[in-house]
C-alpha positions in Angstrom: -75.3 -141.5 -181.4 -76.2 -142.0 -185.0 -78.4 -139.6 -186.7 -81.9 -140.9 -187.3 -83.1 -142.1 -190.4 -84.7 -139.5 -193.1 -84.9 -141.1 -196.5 -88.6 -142.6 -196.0 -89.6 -138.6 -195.1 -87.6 -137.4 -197.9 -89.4 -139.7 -200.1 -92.8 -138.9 -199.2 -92.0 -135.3 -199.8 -91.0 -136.1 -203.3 -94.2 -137.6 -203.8 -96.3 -134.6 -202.4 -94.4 -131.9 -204.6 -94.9 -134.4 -207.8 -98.5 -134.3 -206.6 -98.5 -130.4 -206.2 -96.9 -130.2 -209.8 -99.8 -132.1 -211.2 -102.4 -130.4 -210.0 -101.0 -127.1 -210.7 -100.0 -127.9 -213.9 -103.1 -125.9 -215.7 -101.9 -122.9 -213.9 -98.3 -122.9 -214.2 -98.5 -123.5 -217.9 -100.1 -120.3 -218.7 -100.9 -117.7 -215.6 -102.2 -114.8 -218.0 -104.7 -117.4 -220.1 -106.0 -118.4 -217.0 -106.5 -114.7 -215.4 -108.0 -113.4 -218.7 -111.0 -115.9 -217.8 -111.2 -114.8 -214.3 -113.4 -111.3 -213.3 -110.7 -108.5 -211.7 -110.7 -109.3 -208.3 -110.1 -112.8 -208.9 -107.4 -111.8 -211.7 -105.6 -109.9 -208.8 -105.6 -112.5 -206.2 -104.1 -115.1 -208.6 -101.2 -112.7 -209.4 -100.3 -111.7 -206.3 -100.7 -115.5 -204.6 -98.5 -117.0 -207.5 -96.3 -113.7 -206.8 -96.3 -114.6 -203.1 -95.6 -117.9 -203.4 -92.4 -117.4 -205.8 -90.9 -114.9 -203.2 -91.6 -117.5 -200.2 -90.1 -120.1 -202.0 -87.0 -118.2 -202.9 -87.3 -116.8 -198.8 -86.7 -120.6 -197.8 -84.1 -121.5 -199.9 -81.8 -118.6 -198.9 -82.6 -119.4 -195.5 -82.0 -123.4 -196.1 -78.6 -122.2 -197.8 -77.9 -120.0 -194.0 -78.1 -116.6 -195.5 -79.7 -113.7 -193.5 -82.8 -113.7 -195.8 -84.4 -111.0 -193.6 -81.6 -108.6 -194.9 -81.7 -109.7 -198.2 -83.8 -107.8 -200.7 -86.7 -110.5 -201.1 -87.9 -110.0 -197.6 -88.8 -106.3 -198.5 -90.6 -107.9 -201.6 -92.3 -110.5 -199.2 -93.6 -107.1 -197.3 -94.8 -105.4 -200.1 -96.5 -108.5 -201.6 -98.6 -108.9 -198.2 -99.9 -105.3 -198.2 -101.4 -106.4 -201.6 -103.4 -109.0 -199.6 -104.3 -106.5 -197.5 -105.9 -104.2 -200.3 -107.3 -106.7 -201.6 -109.2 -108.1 -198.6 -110.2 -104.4 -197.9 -111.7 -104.4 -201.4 -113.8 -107.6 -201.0 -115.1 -106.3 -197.4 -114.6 -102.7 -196.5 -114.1 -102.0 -193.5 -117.3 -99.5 -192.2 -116.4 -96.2 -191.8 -118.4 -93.0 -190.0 -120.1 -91.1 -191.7 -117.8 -87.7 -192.7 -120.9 -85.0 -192.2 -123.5 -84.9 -189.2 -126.7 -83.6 -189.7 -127.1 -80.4 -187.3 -130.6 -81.5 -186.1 -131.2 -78.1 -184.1 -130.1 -76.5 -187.3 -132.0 -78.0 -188.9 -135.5 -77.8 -187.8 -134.9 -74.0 -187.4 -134.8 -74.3 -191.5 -138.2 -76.0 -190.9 -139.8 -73.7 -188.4 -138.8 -70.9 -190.4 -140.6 -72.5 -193.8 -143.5 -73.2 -191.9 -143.5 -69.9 -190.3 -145.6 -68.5 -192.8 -149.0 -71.2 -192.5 -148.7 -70.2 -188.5 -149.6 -74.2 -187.9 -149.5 -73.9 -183.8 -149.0 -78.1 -183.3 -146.3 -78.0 -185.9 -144.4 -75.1 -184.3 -144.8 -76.6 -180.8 -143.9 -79.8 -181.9 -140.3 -77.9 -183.5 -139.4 -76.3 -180.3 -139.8 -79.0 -178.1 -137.9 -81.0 -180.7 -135.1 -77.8 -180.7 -135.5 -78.1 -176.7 -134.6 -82.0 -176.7 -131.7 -81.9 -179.0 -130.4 -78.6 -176.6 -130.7 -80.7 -173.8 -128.9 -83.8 -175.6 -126.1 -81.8 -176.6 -125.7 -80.2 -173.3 -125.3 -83.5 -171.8 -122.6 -84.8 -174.2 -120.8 -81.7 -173.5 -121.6 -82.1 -169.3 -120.2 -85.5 -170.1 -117.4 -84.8 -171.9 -116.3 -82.1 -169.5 -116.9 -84.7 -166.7 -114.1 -86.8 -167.7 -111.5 -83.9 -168.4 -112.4 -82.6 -164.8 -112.6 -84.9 -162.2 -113.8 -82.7 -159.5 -116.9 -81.4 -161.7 -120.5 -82.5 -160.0 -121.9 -85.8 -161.2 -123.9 -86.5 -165.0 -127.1 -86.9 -162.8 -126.8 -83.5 -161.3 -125.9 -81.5 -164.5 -128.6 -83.7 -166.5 -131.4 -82.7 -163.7 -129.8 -79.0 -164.8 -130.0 -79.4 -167.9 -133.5 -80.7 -168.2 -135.0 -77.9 -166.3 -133.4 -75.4 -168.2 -134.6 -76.2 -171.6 -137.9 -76.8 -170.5 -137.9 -73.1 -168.8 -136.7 -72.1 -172.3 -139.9 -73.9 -173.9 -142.3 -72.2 -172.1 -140.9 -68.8 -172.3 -140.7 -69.1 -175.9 -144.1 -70.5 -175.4 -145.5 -67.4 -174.2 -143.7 -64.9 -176.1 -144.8 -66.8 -179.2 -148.5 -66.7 -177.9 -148.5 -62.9 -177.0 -147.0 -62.3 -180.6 -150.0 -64.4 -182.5 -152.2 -62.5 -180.0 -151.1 -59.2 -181.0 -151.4 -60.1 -184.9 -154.7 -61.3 -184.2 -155.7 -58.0 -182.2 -154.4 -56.3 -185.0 -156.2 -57.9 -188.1 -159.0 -57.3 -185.7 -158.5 -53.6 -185.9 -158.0 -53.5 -189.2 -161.0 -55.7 -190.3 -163.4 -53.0 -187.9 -161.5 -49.6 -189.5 -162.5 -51.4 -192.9 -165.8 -52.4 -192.1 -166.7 -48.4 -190.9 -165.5 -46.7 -193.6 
């Protein structure tokens, strides 16, 4: 069996590298003249694609000349040149990331309750607790939930969300009340004092 013919393919890859050489010709002449013009990130994909490129051409011809190239010390160099693609790519589109601090709603609108405490604005204290009661009830859910899938024989989410939505609401009005007997009692007691000033 002869071995097949591979001059004409030879050939035509002698014409595509004299091609490549041409149009890279700008580039190869002078790499740091032709970064200076480009902005930074641009600057550091040109070095570390021409860097790349060196270090895969010398991969292949260590492995075209049968040495173990992936033992030899311009593999680790081909590694280190990729995480540079990586950081670079991760510099032109970050990835998203959460958000390092929460806001503690419930917290939160205690801050606000307790400013507004002093203009004794009933819809605006209403409207805090039931706010306070929601976010209890939200985060007594998660927690239900989360405890639902580390126990398996706990009751279902709907059961312990009926439970926790009567609870809070029981809260509300108690709070309700006590709130209404306190403003009740300050009333009755400007009262007083507005009579005791009146008679004497």
């Amino acid at each position: 069996m002869d071995p097949p013919n591979i001059s004409p393919q030879l050939d035509r890859l002698d014409d595509e590298i004299d091609n490549l050489e041409e149009a890279l010709q700008p580039i190869l002449n002078n790499v740091s003249d032709v970064a200076n013009k480009l902005p930074l990130l641009d600057k550091a994909k040109l070095y570390v694609l021409v860097t790349y490129s060196i270090e895969s051409m010398l991969f292949s011809s260590l492995r075209l000349n049968g040495v173990n190239a992936k033992e030899h010390p311009v593999f680790k160099e081909l590694t280190r040149v990729r995480q540079y693609f990586e950081k670079i790519k991760n510099a032109e589109n970050p990835p998203p990331q959460k958000p390092e601090q929460t806001l503690n709603k419930e917290a939160a609108i205690r801050f606000i309750r307790a400013d507004l405490a002093e203009n004794n604005n009933k819809v605006v204290n209403t409207k805090l607790t039931e706010m306070i009661a929601k976010e209890k009830a939200k985060a007594a859910l998660k927690a239900a939930q989360l405890g639902q899938k580390r126990k398996a024989e706990e009751p279902s989410p709907e059961e312990q969300a009926s439970a926790v939505e009567s609870s809070p609401e029981s809260e509300v009005d108690e709070e309700a009340s006590r709130k209404k007997k306190r403003k009740e009692k300050k009333e009755g007691k400007k009262h007083k004092d507005k009579k005791s000033k009146k008679s004497s």
